[in-house]
Every structure is written in C-alpha cells, then in structure tokens.
Phi, psi and omega in degrees: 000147195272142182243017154284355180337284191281018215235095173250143152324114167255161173204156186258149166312294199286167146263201177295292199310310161354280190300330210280302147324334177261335188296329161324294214295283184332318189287304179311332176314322169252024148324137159248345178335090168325300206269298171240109237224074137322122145214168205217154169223119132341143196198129141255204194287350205266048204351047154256161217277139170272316194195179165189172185189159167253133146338135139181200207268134211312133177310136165070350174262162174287093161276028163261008165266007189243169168266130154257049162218150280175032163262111176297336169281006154289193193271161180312332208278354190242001184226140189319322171332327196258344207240309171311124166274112178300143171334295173312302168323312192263323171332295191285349168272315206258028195248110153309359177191180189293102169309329193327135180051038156266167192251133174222130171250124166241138176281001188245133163312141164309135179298165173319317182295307249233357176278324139350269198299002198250303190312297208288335181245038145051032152314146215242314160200178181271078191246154203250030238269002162191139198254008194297003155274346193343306200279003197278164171267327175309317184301328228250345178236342163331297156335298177327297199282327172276005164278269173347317170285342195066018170246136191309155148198156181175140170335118159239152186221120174244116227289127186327322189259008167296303197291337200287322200299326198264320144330283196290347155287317180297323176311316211252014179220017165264148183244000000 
C-alpha cells in the first residue's frame, strides 16, 4: 500500500496579512455606527489573534438614550464623538494579554486618540486598509506619534478576486 495515499497538495488562498484583515472587515461588521463601520484585529508573532474590537457605542449603557449622527454643527453633547468607542480602544480593553510587540489590523488608519493607545501598549505596527482621512491635521499628528513610537504602519490593498472568492463562498454556503 502506497503510503502517500492520502497526502495531497494543500495551499491557503490567503496570506496573514490577507487573512488578519478580512477578520478586521468581519469585526466592522458589527458597528451600528451609520456612516463608519471600523474593526481592528490584534495579531502576535506566532500570527494568533490577540484581541479584536469594533466601533461603538460605550458598554454596558441603553444606547438608544445617545446619538449617532455626526453633524458637527449640534452640540458635543448631540453628536456620536463624545459617546463612541474606537476599534482599537475596545480592542486593547477586551485584549486577555500584553498587545507589546504586536501587529495591528485595521480598517481605518488610527485616529490620533487611538494612535496614543497604540504608542502605549507598545505596539510594533500598523497595517491599514483605508487612510481617507490623510489630508487631516489630526491623521497628520496620529503619523507623528507613530513615527515616534517607532511603529511601523503601511497599506494593505486587497486583492479583487480575494473579496470575489469570498463572495462566492458565501453565496455556496447560504441556502
């Protein structure tokens, strides 16, 4: 008896950043957040998940007493800003162990506040999947502290037939 029988070639679609990145996407998912839909995933070297988090609204209060909407001319007190918890932020709370010399993915580049929180538990980098804030002064000082901080950060861009392959799993495992 052949004892390769049973021994096939395997290969993963993805690579880490890929996968790490789609876990993000999923996590944004459970935002109610209207307008911006966040999620972040923790990674260490061994690539296991450290933590994850989403936008949203602060834990444990009736948040249907808050606002979500984002017209900057009402008062602080009237607009989602003062109440919303960031990915990273709920990430780095609900994380069961040391983020130090960890990798973090998000779909939004970090805000300034959360780039602080990234700088404090001595994260190593950043990958990213959209920067739409760039031209901001805030993003502009976020860069700053993470220059500073010595942390890595850069783009990830994901590849078309990644999102069609997942579309069409999904498609085939829906009834």
């Amino acid at each position: 008896m052949d004892s390769k029988v049973n021994f096939v070639p395997v290969t993963s679609n993805l690579n880490w950043d890929e996968y790490f990145m789609l876990q993000a996407m999923m996590a944004s998912f459970k935002s109610k957040d209207p307008n911006t839909k966040v999620g972040c995933v923790f990674v260490d070297d061994n690539n296991h998940q450290l933590s994850m988090g989403y936008n949203g609204q602060i834990a444990g209060i009736d948040e249907s007493q808050l606002p979500w909407g984002n017209d900057k001319t009402a008062p602080l007190d009237q607009q989602k800003y003062a109440y919303v918890v960031h990915s990273e932020a709920n990430a780095i709370l609900h994380a069961k162990a040391s983020l130090d010399g960890s990798r973090c993915y998000v779909t939004l580049f970090p805000c300034h506040e959360c780039a602080k929180l990234l700088a404090t538990v001595k994260i190593k980098e950043v990958i990213y999947l959209s920067d739409k804030y760039s031209s901001t002064v805030e993003n502009q000082i976020s860069k700053r502290i993470l220059d500073m901080s010595n942390i890595k950060y850069r783009e990830l861009t994901l590849r078309k037939d990644i999102v069609q392959d997942l579309c069409d799993h999904f498609q085939s495992v829906i009834p």
